[in-house]
C-alpha positions in Angstrom: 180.0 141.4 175.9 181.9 144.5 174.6 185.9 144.3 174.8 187.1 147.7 176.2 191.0 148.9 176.1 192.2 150.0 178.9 194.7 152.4 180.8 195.5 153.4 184.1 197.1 156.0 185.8 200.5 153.9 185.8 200.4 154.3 182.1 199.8 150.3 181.7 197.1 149.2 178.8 195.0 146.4 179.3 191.8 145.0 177.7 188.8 143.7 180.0 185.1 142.9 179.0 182.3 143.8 180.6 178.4 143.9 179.4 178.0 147.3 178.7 179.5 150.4 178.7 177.0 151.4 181.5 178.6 148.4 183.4 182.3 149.3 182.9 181.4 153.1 184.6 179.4 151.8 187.3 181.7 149.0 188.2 185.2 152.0 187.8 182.9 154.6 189.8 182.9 152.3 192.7 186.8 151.2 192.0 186.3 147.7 191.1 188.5 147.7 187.7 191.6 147.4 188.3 195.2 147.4 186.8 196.3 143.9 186.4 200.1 145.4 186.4 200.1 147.3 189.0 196.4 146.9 191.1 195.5 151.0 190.5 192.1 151.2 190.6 192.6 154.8 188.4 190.9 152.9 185.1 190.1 155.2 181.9 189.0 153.9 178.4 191.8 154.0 176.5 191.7 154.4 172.2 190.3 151.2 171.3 191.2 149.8 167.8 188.5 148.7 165.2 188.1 144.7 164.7 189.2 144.3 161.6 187.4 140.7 160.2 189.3 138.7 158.1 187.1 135.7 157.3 189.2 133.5 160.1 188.8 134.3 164.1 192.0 134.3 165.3 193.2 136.7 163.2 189.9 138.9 164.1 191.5 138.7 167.1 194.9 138.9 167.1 194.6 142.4 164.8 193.1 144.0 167.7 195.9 143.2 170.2 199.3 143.9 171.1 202.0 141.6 172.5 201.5 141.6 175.5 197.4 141.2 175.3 197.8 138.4 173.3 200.4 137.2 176.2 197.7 137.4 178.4 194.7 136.1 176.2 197.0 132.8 176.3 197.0 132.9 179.8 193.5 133.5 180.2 192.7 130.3 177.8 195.0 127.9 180.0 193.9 129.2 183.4 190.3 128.2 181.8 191.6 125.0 180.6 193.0 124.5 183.8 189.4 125.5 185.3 187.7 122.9 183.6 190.1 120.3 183.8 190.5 120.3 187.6 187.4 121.3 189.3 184.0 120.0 189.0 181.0 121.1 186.8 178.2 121.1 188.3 175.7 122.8 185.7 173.2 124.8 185.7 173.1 124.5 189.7 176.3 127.0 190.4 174.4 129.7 192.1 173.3 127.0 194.9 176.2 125.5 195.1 178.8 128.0 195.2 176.4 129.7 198.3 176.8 126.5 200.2 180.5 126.0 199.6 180.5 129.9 200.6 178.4 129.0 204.2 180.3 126.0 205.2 177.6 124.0 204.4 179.4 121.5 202.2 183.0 120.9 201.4 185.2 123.4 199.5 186.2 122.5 196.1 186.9 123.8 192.8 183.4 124.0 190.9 182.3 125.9 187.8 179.0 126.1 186.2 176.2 128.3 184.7 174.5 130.8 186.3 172.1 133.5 185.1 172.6 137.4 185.3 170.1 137.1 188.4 171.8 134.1 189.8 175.5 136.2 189.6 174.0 139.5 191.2 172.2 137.7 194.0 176.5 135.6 194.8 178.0 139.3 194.7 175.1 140.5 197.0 176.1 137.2 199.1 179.2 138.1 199.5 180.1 134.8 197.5 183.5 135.3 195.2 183.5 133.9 192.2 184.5 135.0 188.7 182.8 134.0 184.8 185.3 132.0 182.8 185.7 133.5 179.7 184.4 131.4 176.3 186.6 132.1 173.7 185.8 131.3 169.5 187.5 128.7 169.5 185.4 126.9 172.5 182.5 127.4 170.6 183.0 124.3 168.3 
């Protein structure tokens, strides 16, 4: 995953990840980035600043960010917290479950789960929503 800064039309920077830089112009060509501030789907690379490492993660991390990314990595970690804390995992079956949750075909709940690239494109083709849940360096324990 490569982290790309971003600004939009409204002036307003924001950081997103995506898989490629191949990804982030096919998924902006068709409008699908958008603005967290302001929901402008007028998305541009911004000047991205280097990762500096310094031996310890979070400060990897935190050099590359202003305040207000670093406002919303927090947010980011406890919405995932909150993710994994209150719906259910159900593995490596995601794909299949989240199509019947999508189809009526079972009950709707809160799930979370792995899936592979193919599993993912086959949901969006679905029509199924759904979005990944970040890992973050210090999950990785």
């Amino acid at each position: 995953m490569i982290r790309f800064s971003l600004r939009c039309d409204g002036d307003h920077s924001f950081d997103a990840w995506f898989r490629n830089s191949e990804d982030f112009e096919r998924q902006s060509d068709r409008r699908l980035v958008e603005c967290p501030h302001c929901g402008s789907s007028s998305v541009k690379k911004a000047l991205m600043a280097p990762s500096v490492s310094t031996g310890r993660k979070r400060e990897q991390i935190a050099l590359a960010m202003g305040e207000e990314q670093k406002r919303a990595l927090i947010q980011l970690k406890e919405l995932a917290e909150k993710v994994r804390r209150e719906a259910d995992d159900v593995g490596d079956r995601f794909a299949e479950e989240a199509r019947k949750i999508h189809f009526g075909e079972t009950e709707a709940r809160g799930i979370y789960g792995r899936a592979t690239p193919e599993e993912a494109r086959a949901l969006i083709e679905d029509g199924v929503e759904f979005m990944p849940i970040p890992v973050f360096p210090d999950d990785r324990n």
